[in-house]
DRENBA-707699 format. One line per 10 residues: number of its first residue (from 1); their letters; for each residue x, y, z of N, C-alpha, C. Coordinates in steps of 0.05 Angstrom, whole numbers. Atoms other than C-alpha are relative to their C-alpha. Layout:
REM residues N
NUM) A) X/Y/Z/X/Y/Z/X/Y/Z ~ ...
//
This chain:
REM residues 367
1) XXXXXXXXXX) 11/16/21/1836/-1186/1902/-30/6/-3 ~ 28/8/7/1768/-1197/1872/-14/-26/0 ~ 13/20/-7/1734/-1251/1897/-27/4/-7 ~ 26/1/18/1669/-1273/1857/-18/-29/16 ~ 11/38/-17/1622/-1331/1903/-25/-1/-14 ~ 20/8/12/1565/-1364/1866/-14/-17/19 ~ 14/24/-14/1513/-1401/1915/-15/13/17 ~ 23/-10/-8/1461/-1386/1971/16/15/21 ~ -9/-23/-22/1474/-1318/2010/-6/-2/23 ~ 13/-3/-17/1440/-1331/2059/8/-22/25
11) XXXXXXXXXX) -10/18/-27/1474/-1390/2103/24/8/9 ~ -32/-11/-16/1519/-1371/2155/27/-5/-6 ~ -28/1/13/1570/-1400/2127/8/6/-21 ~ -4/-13/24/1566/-1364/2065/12/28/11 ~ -10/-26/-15/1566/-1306/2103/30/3/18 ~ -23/0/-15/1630/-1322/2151/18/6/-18 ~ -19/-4/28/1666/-1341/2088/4/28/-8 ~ -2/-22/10/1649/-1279/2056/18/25/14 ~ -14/-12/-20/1666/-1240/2114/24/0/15 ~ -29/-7/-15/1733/-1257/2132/11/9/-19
21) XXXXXXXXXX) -20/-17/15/1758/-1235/2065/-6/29/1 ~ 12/-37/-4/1716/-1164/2060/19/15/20 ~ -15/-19/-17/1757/-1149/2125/24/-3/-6 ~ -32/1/-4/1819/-1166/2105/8/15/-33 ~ -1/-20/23/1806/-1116/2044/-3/0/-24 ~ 1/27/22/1789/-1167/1989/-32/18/-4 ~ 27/-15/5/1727/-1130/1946/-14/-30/-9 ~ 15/17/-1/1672/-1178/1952/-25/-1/-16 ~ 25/2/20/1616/-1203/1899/-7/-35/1 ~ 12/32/-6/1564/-1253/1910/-20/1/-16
31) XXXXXXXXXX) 20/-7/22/1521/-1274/1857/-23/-26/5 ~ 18/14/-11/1456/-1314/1883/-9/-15/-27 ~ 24/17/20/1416/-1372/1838/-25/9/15 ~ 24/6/-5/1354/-1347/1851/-13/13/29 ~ 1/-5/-28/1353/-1325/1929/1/31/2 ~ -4/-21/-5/1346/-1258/1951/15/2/29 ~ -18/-2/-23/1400/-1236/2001/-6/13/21 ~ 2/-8/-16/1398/-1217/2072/16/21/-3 ~ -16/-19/-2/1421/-1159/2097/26/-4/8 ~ -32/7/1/1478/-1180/2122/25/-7/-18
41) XXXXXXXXXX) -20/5/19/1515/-1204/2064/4/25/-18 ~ 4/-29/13/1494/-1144/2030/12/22/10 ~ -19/-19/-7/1537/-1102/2078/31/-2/-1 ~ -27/6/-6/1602/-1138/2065/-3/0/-39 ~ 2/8/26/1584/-1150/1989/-13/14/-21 ~ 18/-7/22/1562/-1132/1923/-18/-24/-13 ~ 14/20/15/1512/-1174/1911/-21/-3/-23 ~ 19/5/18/1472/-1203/1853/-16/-16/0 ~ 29/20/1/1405/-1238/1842/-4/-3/-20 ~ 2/11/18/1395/-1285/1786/-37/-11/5
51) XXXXXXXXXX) 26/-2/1/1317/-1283/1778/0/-27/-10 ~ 7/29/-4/1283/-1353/1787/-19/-1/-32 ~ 27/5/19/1245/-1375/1715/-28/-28/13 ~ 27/15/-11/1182/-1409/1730/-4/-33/-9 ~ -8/26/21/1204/-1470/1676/22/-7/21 ~ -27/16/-25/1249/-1516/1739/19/-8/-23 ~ -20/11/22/1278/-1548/1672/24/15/-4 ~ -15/-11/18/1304/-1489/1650/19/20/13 ~ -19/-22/-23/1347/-1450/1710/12/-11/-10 ~ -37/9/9/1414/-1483/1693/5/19/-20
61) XXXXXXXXXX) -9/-19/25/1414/-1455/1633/-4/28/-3 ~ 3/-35/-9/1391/-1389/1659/21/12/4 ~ -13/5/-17/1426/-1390/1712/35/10/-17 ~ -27/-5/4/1493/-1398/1677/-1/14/-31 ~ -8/-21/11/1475/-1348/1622/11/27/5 ~ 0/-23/-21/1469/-1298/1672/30/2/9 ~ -27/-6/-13/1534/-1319/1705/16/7/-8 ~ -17/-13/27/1573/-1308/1640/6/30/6 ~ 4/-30/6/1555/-1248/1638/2/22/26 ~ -7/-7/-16/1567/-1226/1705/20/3/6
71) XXXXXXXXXX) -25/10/2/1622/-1255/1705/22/19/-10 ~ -26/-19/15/1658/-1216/1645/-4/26/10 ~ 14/-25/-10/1617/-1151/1684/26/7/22 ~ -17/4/-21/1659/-1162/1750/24/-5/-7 ~ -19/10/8/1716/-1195/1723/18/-6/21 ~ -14/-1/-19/1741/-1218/1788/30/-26/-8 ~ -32/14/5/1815/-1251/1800/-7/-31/4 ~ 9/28/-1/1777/-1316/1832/-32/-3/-3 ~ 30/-4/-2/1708/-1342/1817/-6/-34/15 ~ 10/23/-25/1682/-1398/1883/-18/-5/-3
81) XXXXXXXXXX) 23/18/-5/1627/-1437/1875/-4/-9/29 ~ 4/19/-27/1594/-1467/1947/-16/-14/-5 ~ 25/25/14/1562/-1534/1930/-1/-11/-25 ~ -10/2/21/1575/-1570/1874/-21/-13/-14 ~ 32/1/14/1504/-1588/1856/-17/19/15 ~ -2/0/29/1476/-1554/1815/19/20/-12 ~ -20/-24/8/1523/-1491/1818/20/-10/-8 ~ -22/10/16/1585/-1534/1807/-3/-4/-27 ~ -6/14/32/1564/-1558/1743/2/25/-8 ~ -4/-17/6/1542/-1499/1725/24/17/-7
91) XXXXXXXXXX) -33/-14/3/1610/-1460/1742/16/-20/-30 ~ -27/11/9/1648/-1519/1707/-15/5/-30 ~ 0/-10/28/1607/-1499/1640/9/28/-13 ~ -14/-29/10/1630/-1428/1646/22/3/-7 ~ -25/1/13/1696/-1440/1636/20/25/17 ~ -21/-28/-7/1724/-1377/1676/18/-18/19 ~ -25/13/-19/1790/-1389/1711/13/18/15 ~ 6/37/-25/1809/-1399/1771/-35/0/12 ~ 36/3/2/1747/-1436/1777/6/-18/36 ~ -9/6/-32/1748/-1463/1862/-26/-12/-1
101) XXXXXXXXXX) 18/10/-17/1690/-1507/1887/4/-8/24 ~ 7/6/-23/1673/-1524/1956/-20/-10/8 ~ 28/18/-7/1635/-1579/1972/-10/-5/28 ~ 22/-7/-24/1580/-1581/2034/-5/-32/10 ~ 12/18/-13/1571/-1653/2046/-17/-11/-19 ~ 17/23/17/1510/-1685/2011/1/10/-27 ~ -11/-1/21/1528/-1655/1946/12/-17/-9 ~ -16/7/5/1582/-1693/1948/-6/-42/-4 ~ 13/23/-17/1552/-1759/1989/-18/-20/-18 ~ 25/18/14/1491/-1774/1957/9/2/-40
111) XXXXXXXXXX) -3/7/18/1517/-1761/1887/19/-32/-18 ~ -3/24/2/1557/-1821/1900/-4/-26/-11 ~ 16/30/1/1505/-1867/1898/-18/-3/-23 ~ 18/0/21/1468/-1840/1838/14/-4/-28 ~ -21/6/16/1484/-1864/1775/-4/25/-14 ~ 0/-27/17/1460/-1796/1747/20/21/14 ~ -29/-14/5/1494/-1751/1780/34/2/13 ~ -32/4/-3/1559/-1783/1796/11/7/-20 ~ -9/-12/19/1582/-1770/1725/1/23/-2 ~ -8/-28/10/1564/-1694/1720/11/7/29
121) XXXXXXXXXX) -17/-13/-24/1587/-1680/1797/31/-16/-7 ~ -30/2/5/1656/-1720/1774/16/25/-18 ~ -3/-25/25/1655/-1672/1709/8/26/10 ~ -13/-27/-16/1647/-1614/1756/14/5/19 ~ -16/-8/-21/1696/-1623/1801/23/2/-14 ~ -29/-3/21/1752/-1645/1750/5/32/-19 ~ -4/-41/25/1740/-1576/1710/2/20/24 ~ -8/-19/-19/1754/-1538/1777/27/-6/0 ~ -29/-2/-19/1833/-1512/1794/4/-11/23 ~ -2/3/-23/1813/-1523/1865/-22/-13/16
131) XXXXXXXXXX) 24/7/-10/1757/-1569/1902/10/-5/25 ~ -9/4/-23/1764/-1561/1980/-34/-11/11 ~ 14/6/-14/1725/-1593/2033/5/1/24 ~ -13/-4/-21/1722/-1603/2105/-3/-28/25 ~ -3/26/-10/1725/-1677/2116/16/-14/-16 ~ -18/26/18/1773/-1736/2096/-25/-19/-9 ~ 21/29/13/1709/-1787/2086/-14/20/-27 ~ 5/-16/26/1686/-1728/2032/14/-6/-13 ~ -21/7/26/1751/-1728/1999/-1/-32/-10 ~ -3/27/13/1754/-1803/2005/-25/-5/-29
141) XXXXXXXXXX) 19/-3/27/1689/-1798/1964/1/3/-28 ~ -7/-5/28/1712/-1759/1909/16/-12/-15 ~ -6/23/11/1762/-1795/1897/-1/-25/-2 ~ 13/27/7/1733/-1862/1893/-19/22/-30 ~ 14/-8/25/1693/-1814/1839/15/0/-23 ~ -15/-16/19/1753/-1802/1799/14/15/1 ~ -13/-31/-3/1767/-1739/1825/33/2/4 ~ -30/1/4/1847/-1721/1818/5/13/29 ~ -7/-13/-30/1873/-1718/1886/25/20/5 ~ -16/-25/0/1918/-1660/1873/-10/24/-3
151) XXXXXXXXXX) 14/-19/9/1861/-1624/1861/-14/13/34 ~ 17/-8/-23/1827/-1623/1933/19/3/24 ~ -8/-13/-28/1850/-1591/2004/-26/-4/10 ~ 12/11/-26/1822/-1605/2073/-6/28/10 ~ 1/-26/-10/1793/-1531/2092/-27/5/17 ~ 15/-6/-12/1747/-1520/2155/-7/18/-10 ~ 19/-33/4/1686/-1463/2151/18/2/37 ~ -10/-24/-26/1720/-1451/2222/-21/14/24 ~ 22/-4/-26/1692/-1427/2291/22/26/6 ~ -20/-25/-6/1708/-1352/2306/1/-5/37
161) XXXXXXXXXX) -4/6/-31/1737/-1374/2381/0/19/12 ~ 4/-19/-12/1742/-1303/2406/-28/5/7 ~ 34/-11/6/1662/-1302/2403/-4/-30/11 ~ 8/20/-11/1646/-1373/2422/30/-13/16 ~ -29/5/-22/1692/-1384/2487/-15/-5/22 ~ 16/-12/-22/1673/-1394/2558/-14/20/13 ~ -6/-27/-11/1649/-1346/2608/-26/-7/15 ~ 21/0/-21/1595/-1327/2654/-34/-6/-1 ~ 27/4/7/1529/-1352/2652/-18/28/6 ~ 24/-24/-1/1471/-1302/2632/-25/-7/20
171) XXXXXXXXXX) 25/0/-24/1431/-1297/2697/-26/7/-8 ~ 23/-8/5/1376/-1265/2668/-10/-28/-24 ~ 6/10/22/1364/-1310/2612/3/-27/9 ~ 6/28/-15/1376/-1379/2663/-27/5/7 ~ 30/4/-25/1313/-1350/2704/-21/2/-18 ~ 23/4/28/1272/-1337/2636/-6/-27/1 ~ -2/18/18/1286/-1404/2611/-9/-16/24 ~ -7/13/-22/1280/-1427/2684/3/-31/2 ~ -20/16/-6/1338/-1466/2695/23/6/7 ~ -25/-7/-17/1378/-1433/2746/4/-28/16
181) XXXXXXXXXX) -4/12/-17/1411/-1482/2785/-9/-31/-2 ~ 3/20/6/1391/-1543/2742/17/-8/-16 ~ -10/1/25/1436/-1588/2699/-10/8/-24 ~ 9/-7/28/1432/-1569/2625/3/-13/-21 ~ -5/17/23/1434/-1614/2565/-8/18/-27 ~ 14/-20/21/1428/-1574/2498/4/-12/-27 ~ -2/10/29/1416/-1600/2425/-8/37/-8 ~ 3/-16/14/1422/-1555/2368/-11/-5/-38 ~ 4/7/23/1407/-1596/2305/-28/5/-4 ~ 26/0/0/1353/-1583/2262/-24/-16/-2
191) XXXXXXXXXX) 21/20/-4/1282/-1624/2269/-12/-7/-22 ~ 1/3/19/1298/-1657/2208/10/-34/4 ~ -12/22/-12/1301/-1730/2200/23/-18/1 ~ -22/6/6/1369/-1735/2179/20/10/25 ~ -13/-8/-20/1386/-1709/2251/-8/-10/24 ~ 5/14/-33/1349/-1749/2302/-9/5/24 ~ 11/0/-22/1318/-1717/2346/-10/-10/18 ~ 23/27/-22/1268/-1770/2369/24/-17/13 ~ -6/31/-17/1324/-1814/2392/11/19/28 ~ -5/-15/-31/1349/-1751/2448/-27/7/13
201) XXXXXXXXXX) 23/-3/-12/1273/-1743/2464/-7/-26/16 ~ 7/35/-4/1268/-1826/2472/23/1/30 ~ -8/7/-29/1330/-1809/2523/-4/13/20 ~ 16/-14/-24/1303/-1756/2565/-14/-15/24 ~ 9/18/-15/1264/-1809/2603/14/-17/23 ~ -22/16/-9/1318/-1848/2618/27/11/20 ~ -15/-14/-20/1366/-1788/2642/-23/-3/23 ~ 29/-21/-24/1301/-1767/2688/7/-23/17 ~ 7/31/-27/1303/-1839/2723/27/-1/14 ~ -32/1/-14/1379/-1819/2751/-3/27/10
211) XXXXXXXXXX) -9/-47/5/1377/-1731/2747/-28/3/5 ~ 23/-5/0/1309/-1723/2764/-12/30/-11 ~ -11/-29/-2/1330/-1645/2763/5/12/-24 ~ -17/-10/27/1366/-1640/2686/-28/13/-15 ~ 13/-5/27/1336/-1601/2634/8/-5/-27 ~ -13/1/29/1341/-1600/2565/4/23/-20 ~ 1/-18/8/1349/-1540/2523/-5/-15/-35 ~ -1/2/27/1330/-1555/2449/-4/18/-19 ~ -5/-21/18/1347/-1512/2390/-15/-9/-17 ~ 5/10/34/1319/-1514/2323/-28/4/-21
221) XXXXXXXXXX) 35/-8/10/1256/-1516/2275/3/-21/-18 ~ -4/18/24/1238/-1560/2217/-23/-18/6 ~ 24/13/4/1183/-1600/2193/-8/-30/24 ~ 5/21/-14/1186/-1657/2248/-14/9/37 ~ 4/-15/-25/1172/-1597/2305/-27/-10/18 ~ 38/5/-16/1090/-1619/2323/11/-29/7 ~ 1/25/-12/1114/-1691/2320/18/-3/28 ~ -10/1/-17/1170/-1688/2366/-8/15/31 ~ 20/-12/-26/1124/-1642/2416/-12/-20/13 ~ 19/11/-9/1071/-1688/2416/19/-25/19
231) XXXXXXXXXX) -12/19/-14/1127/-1742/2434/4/13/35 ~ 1/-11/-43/1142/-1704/2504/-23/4/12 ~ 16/-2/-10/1076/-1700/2515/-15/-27/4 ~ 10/29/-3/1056/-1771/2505/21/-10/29 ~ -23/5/-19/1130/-1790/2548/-7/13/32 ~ -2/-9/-26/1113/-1740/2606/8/16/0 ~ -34/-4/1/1174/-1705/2598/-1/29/-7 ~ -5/-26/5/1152/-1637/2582/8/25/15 ~ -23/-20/-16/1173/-1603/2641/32/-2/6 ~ -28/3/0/1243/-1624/2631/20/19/-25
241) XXXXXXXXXX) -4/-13/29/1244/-1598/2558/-11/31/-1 ~ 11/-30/15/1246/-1524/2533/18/1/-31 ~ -10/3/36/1243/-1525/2457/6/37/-4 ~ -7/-31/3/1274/-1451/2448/0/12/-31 ~ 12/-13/26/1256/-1447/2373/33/5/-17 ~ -22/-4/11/1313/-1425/2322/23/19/24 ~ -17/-17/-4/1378/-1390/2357/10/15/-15 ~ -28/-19/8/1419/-1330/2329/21/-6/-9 ~ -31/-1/7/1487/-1329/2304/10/15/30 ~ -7/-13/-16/1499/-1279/2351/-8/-7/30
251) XXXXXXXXXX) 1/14/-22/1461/-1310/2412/-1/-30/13 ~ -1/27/-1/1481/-1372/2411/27/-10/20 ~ -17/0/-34/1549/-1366/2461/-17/1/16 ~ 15/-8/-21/1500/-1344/2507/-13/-28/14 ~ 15/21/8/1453/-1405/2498/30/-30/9 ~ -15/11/-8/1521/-1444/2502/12/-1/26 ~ -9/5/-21/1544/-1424/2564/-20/-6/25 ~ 9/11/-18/1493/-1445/2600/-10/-19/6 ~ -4/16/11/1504/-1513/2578/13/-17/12 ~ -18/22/-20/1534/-1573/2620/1/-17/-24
261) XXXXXXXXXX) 15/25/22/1523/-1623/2557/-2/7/-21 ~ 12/1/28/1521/-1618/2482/0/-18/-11 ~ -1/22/4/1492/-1673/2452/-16/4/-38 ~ 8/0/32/1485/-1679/2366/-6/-38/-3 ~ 15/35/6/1443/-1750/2347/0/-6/-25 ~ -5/6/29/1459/-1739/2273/1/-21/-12 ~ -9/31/10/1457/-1794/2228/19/9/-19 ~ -15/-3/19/1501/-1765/2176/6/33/8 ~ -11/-32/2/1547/-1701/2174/19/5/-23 ~ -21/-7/33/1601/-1674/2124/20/-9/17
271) XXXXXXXXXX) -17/-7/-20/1651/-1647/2169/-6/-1/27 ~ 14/-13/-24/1648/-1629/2238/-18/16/-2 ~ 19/-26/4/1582/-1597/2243/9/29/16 ~ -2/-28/-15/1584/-1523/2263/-10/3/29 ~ 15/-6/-31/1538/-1527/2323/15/-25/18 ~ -9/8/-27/1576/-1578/2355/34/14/-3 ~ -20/-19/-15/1646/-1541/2342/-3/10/14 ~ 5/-23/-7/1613/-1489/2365/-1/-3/25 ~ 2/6/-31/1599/-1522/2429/30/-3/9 ~ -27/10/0/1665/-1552/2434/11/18/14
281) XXXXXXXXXX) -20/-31/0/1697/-1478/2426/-13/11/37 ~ 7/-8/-23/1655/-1459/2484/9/-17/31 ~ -13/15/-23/1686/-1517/2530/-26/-19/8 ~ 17/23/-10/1612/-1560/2532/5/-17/-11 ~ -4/22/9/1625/-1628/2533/-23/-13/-12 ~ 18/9/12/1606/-1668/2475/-8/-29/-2 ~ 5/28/9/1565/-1727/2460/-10/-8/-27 ~ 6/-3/33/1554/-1739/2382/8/-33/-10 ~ 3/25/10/1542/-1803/2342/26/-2/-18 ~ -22/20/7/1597/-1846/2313/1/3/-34
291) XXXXXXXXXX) 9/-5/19/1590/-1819/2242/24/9/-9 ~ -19/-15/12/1635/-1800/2190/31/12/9 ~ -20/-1/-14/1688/-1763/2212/8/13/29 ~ 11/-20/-18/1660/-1738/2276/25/-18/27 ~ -17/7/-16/1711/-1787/2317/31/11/-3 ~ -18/-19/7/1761/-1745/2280/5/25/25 ~ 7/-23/-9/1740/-1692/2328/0/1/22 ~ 13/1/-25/1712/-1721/2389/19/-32/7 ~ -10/18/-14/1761/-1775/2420/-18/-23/25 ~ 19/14/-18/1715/-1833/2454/10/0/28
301) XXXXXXXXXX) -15/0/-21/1733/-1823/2523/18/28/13 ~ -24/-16/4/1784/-1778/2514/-24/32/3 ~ 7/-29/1/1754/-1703/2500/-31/2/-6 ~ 27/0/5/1675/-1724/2496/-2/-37/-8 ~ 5/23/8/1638/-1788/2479/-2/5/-31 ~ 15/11/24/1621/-1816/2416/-27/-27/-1 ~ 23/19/-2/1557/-1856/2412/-15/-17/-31 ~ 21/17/24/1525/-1913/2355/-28/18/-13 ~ 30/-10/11/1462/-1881/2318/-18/-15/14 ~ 38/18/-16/1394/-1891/2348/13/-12/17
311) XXXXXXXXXX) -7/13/-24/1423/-1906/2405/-6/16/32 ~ -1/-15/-22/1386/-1872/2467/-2/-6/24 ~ -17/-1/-18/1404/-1913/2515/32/1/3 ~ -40/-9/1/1482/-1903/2505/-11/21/13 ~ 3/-22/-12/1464/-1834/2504/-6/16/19 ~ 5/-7/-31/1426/-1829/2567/22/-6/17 ~ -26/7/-16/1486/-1866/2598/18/21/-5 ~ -18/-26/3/1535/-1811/2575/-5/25/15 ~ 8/-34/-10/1498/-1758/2593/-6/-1/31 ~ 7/-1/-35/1481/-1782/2665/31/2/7
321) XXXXXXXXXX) -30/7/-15/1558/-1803/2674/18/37/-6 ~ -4/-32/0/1574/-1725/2646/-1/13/25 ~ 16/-15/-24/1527/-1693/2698/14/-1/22 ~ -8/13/-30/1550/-1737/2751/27/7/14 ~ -25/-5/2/1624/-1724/2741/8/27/-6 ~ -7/-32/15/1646/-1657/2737/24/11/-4 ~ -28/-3/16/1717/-1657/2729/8/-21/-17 ~ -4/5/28/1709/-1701/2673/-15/15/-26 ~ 16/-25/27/1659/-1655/2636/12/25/0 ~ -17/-30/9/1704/-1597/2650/22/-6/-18
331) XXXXXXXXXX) -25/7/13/1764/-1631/2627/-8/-9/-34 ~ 5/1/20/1734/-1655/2570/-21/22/-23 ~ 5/-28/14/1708/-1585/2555/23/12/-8 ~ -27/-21/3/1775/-1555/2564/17/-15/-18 ~ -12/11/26/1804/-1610/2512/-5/-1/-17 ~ 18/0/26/1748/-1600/2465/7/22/-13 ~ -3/-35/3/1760/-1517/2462/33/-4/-11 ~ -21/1/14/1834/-1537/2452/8/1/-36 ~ 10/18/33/1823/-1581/2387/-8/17/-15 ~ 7/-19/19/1778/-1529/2359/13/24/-4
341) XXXXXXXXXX) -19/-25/7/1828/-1468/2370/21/-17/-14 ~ -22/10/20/1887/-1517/2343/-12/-1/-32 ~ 7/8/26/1843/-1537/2285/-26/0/-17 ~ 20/-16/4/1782/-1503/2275/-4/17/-2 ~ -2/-25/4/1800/-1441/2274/-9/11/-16 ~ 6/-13/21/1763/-1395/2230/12/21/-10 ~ -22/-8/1/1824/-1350/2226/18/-12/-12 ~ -22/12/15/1870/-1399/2208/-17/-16/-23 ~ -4/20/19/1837/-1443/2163/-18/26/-24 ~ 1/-19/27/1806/-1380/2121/30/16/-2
351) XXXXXXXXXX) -27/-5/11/1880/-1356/2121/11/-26/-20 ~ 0/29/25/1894/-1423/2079/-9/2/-17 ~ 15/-4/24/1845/-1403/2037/8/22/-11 ~ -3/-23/16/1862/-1332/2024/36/-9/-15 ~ -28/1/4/1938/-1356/2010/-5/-22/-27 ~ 0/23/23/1906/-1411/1956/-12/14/-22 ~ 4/-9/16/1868/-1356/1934/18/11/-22 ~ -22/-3/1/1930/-1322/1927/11/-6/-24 ~ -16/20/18/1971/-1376/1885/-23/-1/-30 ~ 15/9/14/1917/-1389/1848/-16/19/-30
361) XXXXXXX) 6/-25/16/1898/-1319/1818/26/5/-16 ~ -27/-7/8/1976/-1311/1809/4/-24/-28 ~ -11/18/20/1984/-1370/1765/-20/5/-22 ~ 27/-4/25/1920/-1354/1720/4/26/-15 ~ -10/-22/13/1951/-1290/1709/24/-1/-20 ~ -39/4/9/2026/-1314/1692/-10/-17/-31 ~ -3/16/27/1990/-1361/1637/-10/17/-25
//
């Protein structure tokens, strides 16, 4: 087939997506609003760049002159939108068929609540063949919008488990970071304030007064980076913490397995976020806030905690009782890694997709 994706090249999960069809022989075209593409996408893809006008008013309408016209250029069998503001609408004025969106979460979320654009995000989802997501509290969303529930499927972005799995901790890269031979606690969200940081910095303190020993490993970047410093440095706490800056795609097993603890303080998510599948897949037990559909995922008790928002004493309690216990943090590693190969799979659930692609091209043809 010809598969045609409209949205930003440049997030990994644009890129996964992209990349499981390319290999499975599917000629690939990605056509950017505006973004210039990494190299990466650029080796699986033909990509295009829709040049930014300087008038903010007036991209839409750029925007989806351009796509037109790309559009009838390529002429692919499906054309995918990711995000359904502002590209959704967009798509749903082009009119090409099969038209597929895939909504991200606050696209979906916050248009909810607005009275502006709840109407045109209803508009653009109803004028798609196919709107998938990768949560039930999403879907429930849409439809409370309107949206025709024959229209949407339940489809993970997926965790490639062959690549994030257990295995041996990187000796060299414990004694860098030095934290051979210390528990490990690791956040990965970014230092944004829709993710909380400050309330796993607020428990650091509180592990320390049980684990004297634990570190913390923190991932990430984002505008809240100086404040949340200065917090470990007011607290004390900075030899417990190593802020390790953005991770890799590619070195981020690594980073995982040397990991006793993954802990996400999110206040809001879509789906299961990626970085804590990700952990999951690798067998670190998780602790993640009570959100959406994240108890979907994480069984209280059962295969990781679940914890209240802003809540860092819970969280300290979890994470000491983790540490402490270690054939319950294995076991609840080894039931987490399950879950995400049954149902996270990024294998199986882009096979679902290429088979909808499938149907979907076939019937646009037959009409």
């Amino acid at each position: 087939m010809r598969i045609c994706f409209f949205g930003n090249p440049n997030s990994v999960h644009s890129y996964r997506w992209a990349k499981y069809f390319a290999n499975k022989g599917h000629d690939i075209f990605w056509i950017s609003p505006g973004v210039e593409s990494n190299s990466d996408m650029r080796r699986i893809a033909d990509v295009h760049v829709i040049k930014k006008v300087s008038i903010k008013v007036l991209r839409p309408l750029f925007y989806a002159i351009h796509l037109k016209r790309i559009l009838k250029e390529v002429s692919p069998d499906v054309f995918h939108v990711h995000q359904v503001w502002i590209g959704g609408l967009i798509g749903a004025f082009i009119g090409f068929q099969p038209y597929i969106i895939t909504a991200w979460g606050s696209d979906v979320l916050n248009a909810e609540k607005s009275w502006l654009k709840k109407p045109l995000v209803r508009f653009a989802l109803n004028r798609a063949d196919l709107v998938t997501c990768d949560a039930y509290h999403m879907r429930n969303a849409m439809l409370r919008m309107g949206v025709n529930s024959s229209k949407i499927q339940i489809i993970c972005f997926g965790v490639e488990v062959d690549k994030f799995c257990p295995g041996e901790r990187n000796k060299e890269m414990e004694k860098k970071l030095n934290i051979d031979g210390f528990p490990v606690v690791i956040s990965l969200r970014s230092f944004k304030p829709v993710y909380d940081v400050e309330s796993l910095i607020n428990a650091v303190p509180l592990v320390r007064n049980d684990i004297p020993s634990v570190k913390f490993m923190i991932a990430g970047e984002g505008p809240l980076e100086g404040k949340l410093k200065n917090m470990t440095e007011f607290l004390g706490i900075s030899e417990s913490i190593r802020f390790v800056g953005s991770i890799s795609h590619e070195e981020l097993p690594e980073y995982l397995r040397l990991s006793d603890v993954y802990v996400s303080t999110s206040l809001s998510d879509a789906g299961i976020s990626a970085s804590t599948a990700e952990a999951m897949a690798c067998a670190v037990a998780p602790v993640i806030t009570d959100f959406g559909d994240n108890g979907k995922w994480v069984e209280d008790g059962s295969n990781g905690f679940t914890i209240p928002l802003k809540s860092p004493k819970v969280l300290a309690e979890r994470i000491v009782q983790l540490i402490r216990d270690k054939d319950k943090r294995q076991r609840f590693g080894r039931l987490s890694r399950e879950i995400i190969q049954e149902r996270n799979n990024w294998e199986k659930e882009m096979g679902k997709m290429e088979r909808l692609y499938q149907k979907f091209a076939y019937e646009c043809r037959e009409k």
